[in-house]
N, C-alpha and C positions, 0 to 999 in steps of 0.2 A: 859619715864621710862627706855629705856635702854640707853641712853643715862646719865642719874644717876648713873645707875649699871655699866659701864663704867670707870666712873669718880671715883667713890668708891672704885673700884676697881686699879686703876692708884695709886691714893692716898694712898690705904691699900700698895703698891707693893712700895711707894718711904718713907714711915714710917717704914714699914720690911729693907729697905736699910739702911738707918741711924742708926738705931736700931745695925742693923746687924753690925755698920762700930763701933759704936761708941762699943758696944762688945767685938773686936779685935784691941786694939789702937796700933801704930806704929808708925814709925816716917817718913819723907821726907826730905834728904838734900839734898839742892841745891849749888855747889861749881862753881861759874861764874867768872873771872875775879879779883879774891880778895875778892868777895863777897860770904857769906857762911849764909846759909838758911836754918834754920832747925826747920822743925815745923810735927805737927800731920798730919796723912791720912784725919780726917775729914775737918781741917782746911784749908788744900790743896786742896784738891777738893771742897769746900766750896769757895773758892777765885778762884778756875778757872772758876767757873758756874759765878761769878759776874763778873769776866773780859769778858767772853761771851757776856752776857746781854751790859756791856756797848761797846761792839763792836757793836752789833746789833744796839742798838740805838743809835749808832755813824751815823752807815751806811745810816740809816733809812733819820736823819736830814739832811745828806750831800746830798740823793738822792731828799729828797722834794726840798731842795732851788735849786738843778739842773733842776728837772723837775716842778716849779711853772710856768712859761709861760704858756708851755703847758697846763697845769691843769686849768690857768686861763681862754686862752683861749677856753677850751673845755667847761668850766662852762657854762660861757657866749655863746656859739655856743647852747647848751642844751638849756639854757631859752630860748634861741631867737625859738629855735624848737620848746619847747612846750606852748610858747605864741600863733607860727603859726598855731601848731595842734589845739588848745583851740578856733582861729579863724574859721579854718576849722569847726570844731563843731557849732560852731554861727554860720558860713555863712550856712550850710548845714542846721538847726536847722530854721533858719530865710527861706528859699527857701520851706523847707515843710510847713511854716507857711505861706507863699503870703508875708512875708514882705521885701518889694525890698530893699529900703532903707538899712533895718538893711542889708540885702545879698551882697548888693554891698559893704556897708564900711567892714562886714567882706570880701570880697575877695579880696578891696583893701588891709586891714592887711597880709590876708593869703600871697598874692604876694608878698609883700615887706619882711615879716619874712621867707618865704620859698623859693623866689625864681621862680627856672624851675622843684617845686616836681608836679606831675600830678595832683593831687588831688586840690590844689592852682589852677591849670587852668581850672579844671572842674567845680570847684565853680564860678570864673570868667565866663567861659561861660553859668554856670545855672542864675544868677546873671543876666547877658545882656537879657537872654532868659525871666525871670519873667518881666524883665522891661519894654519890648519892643524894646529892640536894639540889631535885628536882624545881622545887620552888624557888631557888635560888639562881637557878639557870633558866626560868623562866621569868623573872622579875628583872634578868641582863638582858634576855632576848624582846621582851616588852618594852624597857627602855632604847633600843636600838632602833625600834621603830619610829620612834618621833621623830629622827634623823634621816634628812630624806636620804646621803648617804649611804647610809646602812638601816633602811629599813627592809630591802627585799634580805636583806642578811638574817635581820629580826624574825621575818617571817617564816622564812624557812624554819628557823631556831623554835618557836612557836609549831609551827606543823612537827615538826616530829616530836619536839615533848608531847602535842597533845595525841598524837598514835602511839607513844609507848604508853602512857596512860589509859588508853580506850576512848579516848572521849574522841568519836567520829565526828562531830559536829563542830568542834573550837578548829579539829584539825581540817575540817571541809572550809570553813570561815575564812584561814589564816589561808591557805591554799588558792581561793577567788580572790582573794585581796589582792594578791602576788600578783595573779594572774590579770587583773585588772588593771596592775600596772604597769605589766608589762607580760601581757599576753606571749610573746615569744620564750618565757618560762618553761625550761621542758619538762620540770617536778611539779610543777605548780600543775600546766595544764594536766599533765595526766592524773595529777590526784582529781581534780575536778571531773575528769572524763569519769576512771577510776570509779569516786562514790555517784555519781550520775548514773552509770551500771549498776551498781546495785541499790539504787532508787529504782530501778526502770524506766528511769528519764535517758533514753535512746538520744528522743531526736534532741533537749541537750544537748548530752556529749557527741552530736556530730556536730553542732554549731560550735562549740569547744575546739574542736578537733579543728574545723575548716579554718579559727583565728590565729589558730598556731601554725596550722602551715602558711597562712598570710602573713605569719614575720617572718618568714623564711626556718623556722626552726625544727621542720621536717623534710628531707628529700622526698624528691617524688614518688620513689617504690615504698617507701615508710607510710607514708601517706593513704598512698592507694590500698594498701591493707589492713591496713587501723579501721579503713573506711566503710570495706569490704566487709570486715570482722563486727562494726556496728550496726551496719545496712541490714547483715544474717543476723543479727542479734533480735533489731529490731522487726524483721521480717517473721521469726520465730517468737512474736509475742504479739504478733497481729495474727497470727496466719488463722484463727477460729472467728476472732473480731471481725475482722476486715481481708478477708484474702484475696480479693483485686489489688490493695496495696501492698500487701504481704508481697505478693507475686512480682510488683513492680522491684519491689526494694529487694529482692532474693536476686533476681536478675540482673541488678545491677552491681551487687556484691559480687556474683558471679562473674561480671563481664573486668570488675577490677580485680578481684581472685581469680581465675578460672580452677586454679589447685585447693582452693576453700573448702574443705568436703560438707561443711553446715551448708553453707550459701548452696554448693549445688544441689545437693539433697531436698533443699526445700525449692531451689526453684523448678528443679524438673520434677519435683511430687505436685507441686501448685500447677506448671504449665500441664501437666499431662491429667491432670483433675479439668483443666477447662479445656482439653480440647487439642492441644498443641501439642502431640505426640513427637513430631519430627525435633522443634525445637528442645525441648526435653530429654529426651534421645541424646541429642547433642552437646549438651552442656555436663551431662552424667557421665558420659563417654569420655569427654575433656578429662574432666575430674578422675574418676577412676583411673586412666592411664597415667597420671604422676600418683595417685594414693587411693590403689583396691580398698577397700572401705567395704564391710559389710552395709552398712547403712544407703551406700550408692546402688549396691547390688541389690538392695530388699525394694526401693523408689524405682529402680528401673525395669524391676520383675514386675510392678505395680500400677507401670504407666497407663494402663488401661484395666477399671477395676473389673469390668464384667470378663475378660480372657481368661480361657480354659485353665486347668496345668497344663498342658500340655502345648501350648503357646506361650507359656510362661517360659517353659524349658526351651523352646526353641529360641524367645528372646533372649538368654541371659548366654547362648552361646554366641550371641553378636557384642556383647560387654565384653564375655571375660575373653574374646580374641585380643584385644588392646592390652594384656597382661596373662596369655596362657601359660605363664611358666609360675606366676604367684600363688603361693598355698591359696589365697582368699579366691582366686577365681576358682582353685580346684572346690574348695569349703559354698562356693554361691550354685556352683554347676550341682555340684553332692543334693545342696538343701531343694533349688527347683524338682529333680530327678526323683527326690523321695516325695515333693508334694503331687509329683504324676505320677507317683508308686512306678517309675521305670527303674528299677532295682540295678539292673547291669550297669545303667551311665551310672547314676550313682557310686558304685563298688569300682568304677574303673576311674571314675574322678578322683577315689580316695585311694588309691592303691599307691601311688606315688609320696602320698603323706604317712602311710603307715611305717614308713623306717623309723620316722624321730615322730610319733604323733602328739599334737598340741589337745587340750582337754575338749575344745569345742572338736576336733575331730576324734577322737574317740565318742562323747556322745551321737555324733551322726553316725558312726558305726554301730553303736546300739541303737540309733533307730531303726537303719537298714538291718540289722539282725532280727529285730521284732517284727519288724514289718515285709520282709522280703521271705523266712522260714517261719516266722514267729518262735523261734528261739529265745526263751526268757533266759535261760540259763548264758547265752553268752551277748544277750543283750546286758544283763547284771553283771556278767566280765569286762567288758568293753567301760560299763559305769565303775566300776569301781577303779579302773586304772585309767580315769579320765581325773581320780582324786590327787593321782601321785604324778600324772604328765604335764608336757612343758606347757604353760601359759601361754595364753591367746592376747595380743595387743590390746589396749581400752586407752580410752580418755583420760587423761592423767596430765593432773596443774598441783605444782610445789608440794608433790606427793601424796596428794588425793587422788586414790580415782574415785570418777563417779560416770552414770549411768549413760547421763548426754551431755552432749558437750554444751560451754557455755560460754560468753563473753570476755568472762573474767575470774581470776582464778579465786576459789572462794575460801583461800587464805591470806594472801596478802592484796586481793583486789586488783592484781597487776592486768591488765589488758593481752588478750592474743595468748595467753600462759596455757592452754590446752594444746597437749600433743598426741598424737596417736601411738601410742608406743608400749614393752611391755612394762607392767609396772613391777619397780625392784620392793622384794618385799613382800609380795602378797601370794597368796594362793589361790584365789580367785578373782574371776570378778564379775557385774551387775550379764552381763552378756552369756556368759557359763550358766548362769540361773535361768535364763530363757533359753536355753534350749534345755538343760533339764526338766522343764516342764514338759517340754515336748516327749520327749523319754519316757516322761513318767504314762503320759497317755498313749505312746507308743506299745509299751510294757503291758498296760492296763486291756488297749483293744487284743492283745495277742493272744494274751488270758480268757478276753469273752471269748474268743474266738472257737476255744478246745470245746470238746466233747466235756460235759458235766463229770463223766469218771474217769477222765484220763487228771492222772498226778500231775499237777503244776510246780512242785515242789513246794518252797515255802505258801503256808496257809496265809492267805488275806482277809481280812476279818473288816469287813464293811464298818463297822459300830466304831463310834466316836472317838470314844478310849484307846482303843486299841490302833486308831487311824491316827490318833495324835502321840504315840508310843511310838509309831513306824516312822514316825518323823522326828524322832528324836536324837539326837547324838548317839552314834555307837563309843562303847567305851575303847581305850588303849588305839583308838584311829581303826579299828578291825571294821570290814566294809562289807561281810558275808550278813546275809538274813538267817537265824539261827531257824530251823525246820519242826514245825509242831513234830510228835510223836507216828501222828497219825494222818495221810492226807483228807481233806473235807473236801469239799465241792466247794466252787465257787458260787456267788451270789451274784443272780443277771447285773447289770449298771444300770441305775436310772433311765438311759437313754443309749440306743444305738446307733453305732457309726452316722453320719450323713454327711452325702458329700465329698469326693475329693478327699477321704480320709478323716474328715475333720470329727474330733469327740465333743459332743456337747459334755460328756459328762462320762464321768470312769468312776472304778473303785477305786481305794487306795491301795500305792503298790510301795515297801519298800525298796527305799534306794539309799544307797553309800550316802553319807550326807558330805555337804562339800567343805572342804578344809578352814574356812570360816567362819561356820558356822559355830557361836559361841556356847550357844545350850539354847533351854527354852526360855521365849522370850527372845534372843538376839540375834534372830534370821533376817533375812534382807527386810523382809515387811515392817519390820522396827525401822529399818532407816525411812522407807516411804512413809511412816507416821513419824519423824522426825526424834525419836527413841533414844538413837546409835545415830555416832559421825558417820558419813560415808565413806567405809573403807579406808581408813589411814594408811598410809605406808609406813 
C-alpha cells in the first residue's frame, strides 16, 4: 500500500511538471560550430531524458559483454554448489535413514561438487562409519584436522572411533588435544576428567574440571558437585595414606555437597576419628536427612570407637529422628538394638516393616529370632523368605551394582553415574551378603548355646566337606536343610562369644543360599578376586 501511494504520488509530481512546462512555452537555441538549434523547452528536455536513457543502456551492453566470463563462470560455480548442497541433503537424509549405499554415492557427489567444504567430509566420514569402514572414517576425521576449521570436528571424529575400538589411550590423546584448544569443550573435558578417574589421577581431573568451568562451560551448581564428587573421590583414596588431607578434602566436598552420602561418610568417619565429634554429628545428620543411607547410619553409630552398645543405641535415635518414618532409620534403630541385644527396640523398630519386608529386614529378623529366643528354626524362616522378598536399594552406575560407591561409573566411565537406588534386575546384592554373615553367626551362637542333648534339628558337621556342601546351592531354589536320620550333638566352636555378642569364630551353619549365587566357584568372593563382573543387571 504505501508503496502505491508512493508511486501515485511520483507520477501526480512528473504530470504537474509537464503540465507546468507545457503552460509556460519558450524556446532553446543551440548555436555550435555553424550549426543552429532552435526548438521548444518541452522538446529539449524531452530529448535530453532519451539521450540519458540511451547512454545508460549503452553502458549497460558494453559492461555485460565485459563482464560475461565472469557471470558465466559464477553461474556454473553456483550449480555445481547447489547440486553439492542437494547431495549433502541426500547423503545426510540417506545416513538417518541406515541407507549406506544411497550415503556413500551421495558423499562421493558431495566431495567431488564441494571439494574441502566441511560438511562434504563429515558425510564422508558418516557414510564410512554406517558401512563399516572404520578406517576409512578415520582417515576423513584425520584429515579434518590439519584444518584449523574443522579440526575440533576431527577430533571429536577420532575420540569416538578410538572408544568404539578399545583403544583408551588414542581416545584420551585425541580428547586433551581438543581440550587444549579449547578447554571450554564439554566431551572433550569430561573424557579427560573421565579417564583421569580411572588413572587415580584425582587431583588432575580437578585441575580439568576448574579450566572448564573458567570458560564458562559449567554453571555453578554443575560445578560444585563434579567438584564435590572428585574432592570424596580423592579423599577416599588418601584416607589410609594421608587422612589429615583426606579429612580436609571430604569436608570440603561435603560443604559443596551437603546431600553427597560418600563425602559425608567419610568426613564425619575421619572428623570423629580425630576428635571432632560435634562437627561429624553435623555433617552426617545434614546428609542422612535428604538420603538415609546405611553407610551414614554405620559412621555415625561409630563416631566414637571405644562407646558401649548401648550408647551406640542411644546415638542412632538422635540420627534416625531427621527421618523417623524411612524404612532405613527403622533398619539402623533394628541393627544398633540387636548389637545391645535390646531385643524389644529392635522387634518394635521392625514391626512396621514387616507388612511388605525388604531382604535385609527379614535377615534382621532372624537375627533377632536367634538371638532374643534362640530359635533356629524360625531364624531359618525368616532366611529363607529374605531369598524371595523385596530388594534392599544399593549403588548402581549403567547397571552395575557394586559394593561402594565410586567416582565413576565402571562402564562407560561417565562421572557422578552412582545412584542409591533399587537395582532392576537383580536379586541381590553385595550389602544382603553382609548381613547374612551376621545370621549365620547369629544361628551358629544359638546352637552353642543349647544343652548338648537337646535336638537342634538339622545336624551340623564341623569337617571341611561337609562345611563346603552346606554352602553349596540347593537344587530346584528349595531353601529347607534336609534333616540327618538321627540327631547328633553338636561340636563346641573354636571359640566362645566375647563381647557385645561378637563370634570370633562359629561352626558352620546351613543357610538358604542367596539368589545369585551361581554354584561353586561364583559366590561373591570371586568377585573380590576379580573372577565374576560385579553383579550385572
Amino acid at each position: 500500500m504505501i508503496r502505491l501511494v508512493v508511486y501515485l504520488l511520483v507520477l501526480s509530481a512528473v504530470a504537474f511538471g509537464i503540465a507546468w512546462l507545457a503552460d509556460r512555452p519558450g524556446a532553446v537555441v543551440i548555436d555550435w560550430q555553424g550549426w543552429q538549434v532552435e526548438t521548444s523547452i518541452l522538446v529539449a528536455a524531452s530529448a535530453l531524458l532519451a539521450l540519458l536513457a540511451a547512454t545508460i543502456l549503452l553502458w549497460t551492453l558494453l559492461r555485460l559483454i565485459v563482464r560475461s566470463p565472469d557471470s558465466i563462470a559464477h553461474s556454473w560455480r553456483s550449480r555445481r554448489r547447489n547440486r553439492g548442497w542437494s547431495a549433502v541433503t541426500r547423503g545426510l537424509v540417506a545416513v538417518g535413514s541406515g541407507d549406506a549405499v544411497g550415503a556413500r554415492r551421495a558423499a562421493n557427489d558431495a566431495q567431488r561438487l564441494l571439494g574441502e567444504e566441511p560438511l562434504a567430509k563429515l558425510l564422508a566420514a558418516q557414510a564410512a562409519q554406517l558401512s563399516g569402514d572404520a578406517a576409512g572414517a578415520e582417515a576423513v576425521f584425520r584429515s579434518m584436522t590439519e584444518a584449523p576449521g574443522t579440526r575440533l570436528l576431527g577430533l571429536r571424529g577420532l575420540h569416538v572411533e578410538a572408544r568404539r575400538r578399545g583403544d583408551q589411550g588414542a581416545a584420551l590423546q585425541a580428547a586433551e588435544e581438543a581440550a587444549r584448544h579449547e578447554p571450554g569443550l564439554a566431551w572433550a573435558a569430561d573424557a579427560v576428567i573421565e579417564a583421569r578417574c580411572l588413572n587415580g589421577d584425582f587431583a588432575g581431573a580437578l585441575a580439568m574440571l576448574e579450566r572448564e568451568a573458567a570458560h564458562g562451560a559449567l554453571d555453578r551448581a554443575t560445578h560444585r558437585r563434579r567438584r564435590a564428587v572428585l574432592l570424596a573421590a580423592q579423599a577416599q583414596a588418601l584416607e589410609l595414606s594421608d587422612p589429615a588431607s583426606a579429612r580436609e578434602k571430604a569436608q570440603e566436598a561435603a560443604r559443596l555437597a551437603p546431600t553427597l552420602v560418600p563425602a559425608a561418610e567419610i568426613a564425619g568417619r575421619l572428623l570423629g576419628a580425630s576428635g571432632d565429634i560435634r562437627k561429624a554429628a553435623k555433617i552426617i545428620e545434614v546428609a542422612y536427612a535428604a538420603t538415609p543411607h546405611p553407610d551414614l547410619a554405620d559412621a555415625y553409630l561409630h563416631l566414637r570407637p571405644g562407646d558401649a552398645s548401648r550408647e551406640r543405641l542411644k546415638r542412632v535415635r538422635t540420627l534416625t529422628a531427621h527421618q523417623p518414618a524411612h524404612p532405613e532409620s527403622a533398619m539402623a534403630l533394628a541393627r544398633a538394638a540387636l548389637d545391645a541385644q535390646d531385643y524389644e527396640v529392635a522387634r518394635t523398630a521392625l514391626a512396621p516393616l514387616l507388612v511388605a519386608p525388604t531382604q535385609r529386614t527379614c535377615l534382621l529378623m532372624a537375627e533377632l529370632e536367634a538371638g532374643e529366643h534362640g530359635d533356629v528354626g524360625k531364624a531359618r524362616e525368616w532366611t529363607a523368605r529374605a531369598v524371595r522378598a523385596q530388594r534392599d536399594p544399593a549403588w548402581v552406575a549403567d547397571g552395575v551394582v557394586a559394593e561402594a560407591w565410586g567416582p565413576v561409573s565402571p562402564v562407560t566411565g561417565r562421572l557422578d553415574a552412582y545412584e542409591w537406588k533399587l537395582p532392576p534386575g537383580l536379586a541381590t546384592t553385595p550389602m544382603l551378603e553382609n548381613e547374612a554373615e551376621r545370621v549365620k553367626l547369629a544361628i551358629a551362637a544359638a546352637i552353642e548355646s543349647r544343652p548338648l542333648a537337646e535336638p537342634v534339628g538339622p545336624v551340623v558337621d564341623l569337617s571341611a566337606d561337609s562345611a563346603a556342601a552346606s554352602l553349596a546351592p540347593e537344587a530346584e531354589g528349595k531353601t529347607d536343610v534336609t534333616a540327618s536320620p538321627a540327631p547328633a550333638p553338636v561340636k563346641p566352636a573354636a571359640a566362645k562369644a566375647t563381647g557385645e555378642g561378637a563370634v570370633k569364630a562359629s561352626p558352620v551353619v546351613a543357610m538358604p543360599h542367596l539368589p545369585d549365587d551361581p554354584g561353586p566357584g561364583g559366590s561373591f568372593a570371586d568377585e573380590q578376586s576379580g573372577t565374576r563382573p560385579p553383579y550385572p543387571v
